[in-house]
C-alpha positions in Angstrom: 29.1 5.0 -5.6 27.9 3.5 -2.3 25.0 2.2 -1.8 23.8 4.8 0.6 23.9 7.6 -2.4 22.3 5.4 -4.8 19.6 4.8 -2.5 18.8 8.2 -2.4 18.2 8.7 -6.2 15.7 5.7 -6.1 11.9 7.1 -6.1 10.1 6.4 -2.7 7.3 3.7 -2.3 4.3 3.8 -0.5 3.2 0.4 1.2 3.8 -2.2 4.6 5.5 -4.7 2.5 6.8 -6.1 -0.6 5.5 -9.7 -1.8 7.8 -11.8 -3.7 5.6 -15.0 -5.5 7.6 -17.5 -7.5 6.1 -18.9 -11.2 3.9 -21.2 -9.5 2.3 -17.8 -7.5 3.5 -19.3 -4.0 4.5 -16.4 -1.8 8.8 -17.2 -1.1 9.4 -14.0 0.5 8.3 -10.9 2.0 10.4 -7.6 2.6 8.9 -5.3 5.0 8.8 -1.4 4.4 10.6 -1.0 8.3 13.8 -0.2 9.5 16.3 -2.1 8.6 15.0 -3.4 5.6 13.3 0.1 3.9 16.4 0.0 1.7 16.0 -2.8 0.2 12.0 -2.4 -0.2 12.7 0.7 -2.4 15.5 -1.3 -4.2 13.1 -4.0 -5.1 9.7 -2.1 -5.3 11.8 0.1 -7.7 13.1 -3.3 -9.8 9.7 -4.4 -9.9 8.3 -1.3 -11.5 10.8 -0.8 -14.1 10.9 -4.6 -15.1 7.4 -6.2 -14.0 9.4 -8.4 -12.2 12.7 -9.7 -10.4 13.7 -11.5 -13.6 17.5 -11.7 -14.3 17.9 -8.0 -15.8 16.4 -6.6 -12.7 18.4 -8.9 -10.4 21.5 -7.8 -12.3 20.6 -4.0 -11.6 19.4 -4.6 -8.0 23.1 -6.4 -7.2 24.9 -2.7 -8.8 22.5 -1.0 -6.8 23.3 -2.5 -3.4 27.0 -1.8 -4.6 29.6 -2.7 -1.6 26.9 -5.2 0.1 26.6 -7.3 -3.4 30.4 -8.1 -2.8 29.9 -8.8 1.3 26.6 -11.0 0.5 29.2 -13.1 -2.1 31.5 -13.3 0.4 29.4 -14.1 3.4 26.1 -15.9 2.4 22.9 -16.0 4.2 24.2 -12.3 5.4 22.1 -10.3 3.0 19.2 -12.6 2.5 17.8 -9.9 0.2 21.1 -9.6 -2.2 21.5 -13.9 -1.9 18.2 -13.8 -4.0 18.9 -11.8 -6.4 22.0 -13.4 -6.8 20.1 -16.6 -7.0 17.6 -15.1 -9.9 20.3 -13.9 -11.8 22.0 -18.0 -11.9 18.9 -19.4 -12.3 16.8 -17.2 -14.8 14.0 -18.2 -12.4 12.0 -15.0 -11.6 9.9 -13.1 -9.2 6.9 -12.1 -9.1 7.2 -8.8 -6.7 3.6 -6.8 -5.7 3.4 -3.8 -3.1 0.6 -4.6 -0.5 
């Protein structure tokens, strides 16, 4: 399944952004609820709320989830900054706090 359908059975978020925090609570990252990067703030707001945050399970879903872009991130890094960190959670165990705001 692509990416595109798999977005579609994801539940919708309401929010401007998604906050990423690492252990020691500094802010690392932020995805914006906009174009070009609403997909992957309903992949992640969706990870957050079924796991409580980007931990290595989550990142593991999140990388099926963005399906045919996991395998282009791999290929090409720093071309999906979004899919490069949960690649990087899911080597290091290290997770992420994730809140709406």
């Amino acid at each position: 399944m692509k990416f595109a359908d798999i977005l579609k059975t994801l539940p919708e978020f309401a929010g401007d952004r998604l906050v990423l925090s690492d252990a020691d609570g500094t802010e690392v990252a932020a995805i914006a609820n906009a174009p070009g990067t609403a997909g992957s703030f309903r992949v992640y707001a969706h990870l957050a709320q079924r796991y409580g945050a980007i931990n290595a399970e989550a990142a593991a879903e999140g990388l099926a989830i963005f399906a045919e872009h996991t395998e282009d991130a791999s290929a090409h890094p720093g071309k999906h900054p979004n899919i490069d960190r949960l690649i990087a959670v899911l080597a290091t165990g290290s997770p992420l706090d994730a809140r709406i705001v």
